[in-house]
N, C-alpha and C positions, 0 to 999 in steps of 0.2 A: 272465810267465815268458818269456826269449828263448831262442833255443836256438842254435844255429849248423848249417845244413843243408849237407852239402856233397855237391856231384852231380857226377860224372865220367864219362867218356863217349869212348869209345874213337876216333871222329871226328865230325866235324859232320853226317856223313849221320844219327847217330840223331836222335831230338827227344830233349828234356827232358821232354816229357808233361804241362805244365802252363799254365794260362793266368791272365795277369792280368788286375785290373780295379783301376780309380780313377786318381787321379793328381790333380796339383796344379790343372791345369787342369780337373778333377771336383767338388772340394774332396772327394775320400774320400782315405783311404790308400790305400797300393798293398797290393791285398788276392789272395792266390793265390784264384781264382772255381773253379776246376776241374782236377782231377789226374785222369787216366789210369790208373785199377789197373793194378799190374804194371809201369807204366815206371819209368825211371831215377829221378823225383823222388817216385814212391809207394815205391819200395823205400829212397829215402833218407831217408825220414819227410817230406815234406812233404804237408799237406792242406790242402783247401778250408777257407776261413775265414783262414789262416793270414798277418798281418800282415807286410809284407816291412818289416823297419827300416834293413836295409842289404844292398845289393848289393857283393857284393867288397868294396874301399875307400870306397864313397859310399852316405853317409847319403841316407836316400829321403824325409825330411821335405818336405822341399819339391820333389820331384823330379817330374815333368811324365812320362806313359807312355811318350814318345818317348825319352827321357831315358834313363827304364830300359830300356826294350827294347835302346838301343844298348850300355849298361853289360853288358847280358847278351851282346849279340852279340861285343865286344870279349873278353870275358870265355875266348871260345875252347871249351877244353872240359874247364875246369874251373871250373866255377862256386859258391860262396859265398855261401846267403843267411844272415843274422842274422833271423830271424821271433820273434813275440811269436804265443803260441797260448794264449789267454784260456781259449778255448772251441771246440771244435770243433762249428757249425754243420753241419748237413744242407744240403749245393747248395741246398737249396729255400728258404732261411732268409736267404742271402747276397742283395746286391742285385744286379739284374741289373746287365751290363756299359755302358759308355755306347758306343753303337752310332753312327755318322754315320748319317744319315738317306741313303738313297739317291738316286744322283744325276739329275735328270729327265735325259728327252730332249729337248733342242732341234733344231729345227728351225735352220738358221745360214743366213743370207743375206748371201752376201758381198758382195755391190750390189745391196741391195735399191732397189725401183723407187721412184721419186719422189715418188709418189702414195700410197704404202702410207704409214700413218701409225700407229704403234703404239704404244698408252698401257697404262697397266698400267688394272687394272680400277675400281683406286680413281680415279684420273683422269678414268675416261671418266663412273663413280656421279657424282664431284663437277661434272663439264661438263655434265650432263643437268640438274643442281640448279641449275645457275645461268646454263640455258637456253641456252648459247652452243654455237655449232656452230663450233668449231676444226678 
């Protein structure tokens, strides 16, 4: 069943009160993960679980998160989704978001010294196996 959501919003200082997850580069659809009680997109009937099929004018079949996040950003503030709502899922039921892994710390040597010689650790396992001292 799709429905057509539509959210409006007096300026860009409010939010929308919703977040997404999947995208092409996920292989999920782009799925509403989380709604806000009470914000602009709970009062406009959107909820978790809730399939985005199109944002404004563009089909999200193949659409990448970056994709849509700037469809929504462009979008201003009035926003238009088309969703399919199968089943409305409990947060708990929905899969988590894909998250980047956090970024290490490096340590950066911008000349490092000549002597310093730095192998990854598979390198140094395979030089100790085949006894050479590089």
């Amino acid at each position: 069943m799709s429905n057509l959501i539509h959210l409006r919003r007096k300026d860009t200082g409010s939010p929308w009160g919703f977040r997404l997850h999947g995208g092409s580069e996920t292989n999920q659809p782009l799925t509403i993960y989380k709604v806000i009680p009470g914000s602009l997109s709970w009062r406009a009937g959107l909820r978790p679980g809730d399939r985005i099929l199109q944002i404004m004018e563009m089909p999200t079949e193949h659409s990448t998160m970056a994709r849509a996040k700037g469809e929504i950003l462009r979008a201003g503030n009035e926003l238009d989704f088309i969703i399919n709502r199968m089943t409305c899922p409990e947060p708990s039921q929905l899969p988590p978001p894909v998250v980047a892994p956090p970024k290490e710390e490096r340590q950066v040597y911008p000349n490092p010294p000549a002597a310093m010689k730095i192998h990854s650790r598979s390198f140094r396992v395979l030089q100790t196996q085949l006894g050479n001292d590089t």
